[in-house]
C-alpha positions, 0 to 999 in steps of 0.5 A, spaced: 519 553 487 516 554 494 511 549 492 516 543 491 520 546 498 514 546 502 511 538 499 518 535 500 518 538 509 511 534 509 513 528 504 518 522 507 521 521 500 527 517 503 521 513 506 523 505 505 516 504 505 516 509 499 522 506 495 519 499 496 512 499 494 515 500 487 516 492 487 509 491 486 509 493 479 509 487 475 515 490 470 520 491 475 520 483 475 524 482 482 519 482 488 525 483 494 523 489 496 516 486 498 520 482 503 522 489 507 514 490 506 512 485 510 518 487 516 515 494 516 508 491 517 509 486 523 501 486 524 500 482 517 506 478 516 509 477 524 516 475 525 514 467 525 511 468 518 517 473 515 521 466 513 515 463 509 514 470 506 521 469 503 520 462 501 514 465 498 518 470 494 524 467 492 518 462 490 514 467 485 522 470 482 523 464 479 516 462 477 514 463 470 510 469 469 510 469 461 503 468 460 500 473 466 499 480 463 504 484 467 502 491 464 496 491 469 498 491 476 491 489 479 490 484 474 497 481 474 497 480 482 489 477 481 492 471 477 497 471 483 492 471 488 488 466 485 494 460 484 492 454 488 496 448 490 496 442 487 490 440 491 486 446 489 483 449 494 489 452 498 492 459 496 499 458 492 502 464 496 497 465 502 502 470 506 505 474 500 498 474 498 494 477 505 501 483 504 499 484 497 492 486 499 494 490 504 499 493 501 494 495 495 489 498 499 494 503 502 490 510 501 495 512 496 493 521 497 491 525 503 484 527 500 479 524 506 484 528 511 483 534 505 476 533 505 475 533 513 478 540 514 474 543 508 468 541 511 470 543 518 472 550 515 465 549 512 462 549 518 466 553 522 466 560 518 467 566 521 460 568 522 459 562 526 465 562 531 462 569 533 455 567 536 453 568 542 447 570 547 447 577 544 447 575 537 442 569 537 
């Protein structure tokens, strides 16, 4: 019980960023939570952007999907990603694919900073934090 009480003092559970990220499973078949993504993060999807963003989700909810695995979200948001317009060559949805990528490579844990300070620990240990002149 004081391992739950401890992680939710360090975890933003009521994080908006959190609760929308789940729009990005292919299942939940509503991408409304991705439009609230692309405000958070105004260094990839700027405020002159955020109309087409919305146009281009409004144009995914309505787009069939029925021949796109939705059980996997790599390979679903990969289809995604490479739709085309008619001329073959331009992305279909280039601004809600530049969110998706970035939102897709978000570190999803806390090891590398874990992995930093256990190999700080490693380093500096007790015997090495008490050397001086004398003990050299």
């Amino acid at each position: 019980m004081k391992a739950c009480d401890n992680i939710k003092k360090y975890l933003p559970f009521n994080n908006k960023v959190l609760d929308n990220l789940k729009t990005l499973n292919p299942e939940e078949n509503d991408f409304n939570g991705l439009i609230v993504l692309g405000e958070k993060f105004p260094n990839v999807i700027n405020m002159f952007e955020r109309s087409k963003l919305v146009l281009e989700i409004d144009e995914l909810n309505v787009f069939d999907k029925s021949n796109i695995d939705k059980s996997n979200i790599i390979k679903f948001w990969g289809h995604i990603m490479n739709l085309k317009e008619s001329d073959k060559k331009t992305p279909r949805f280039p601004l809600l694919i530049r969110l998706v990528q970035f939102l897709l490579i978000l570190p999803h844990g806390s090891c590398d900073v874990e992995r930093i300070f256990s190999h700080r620990n490693i380093v500096k240990n007790k015997l090495r934090t008490s050397l001086n002149n004398e003990n050299l």
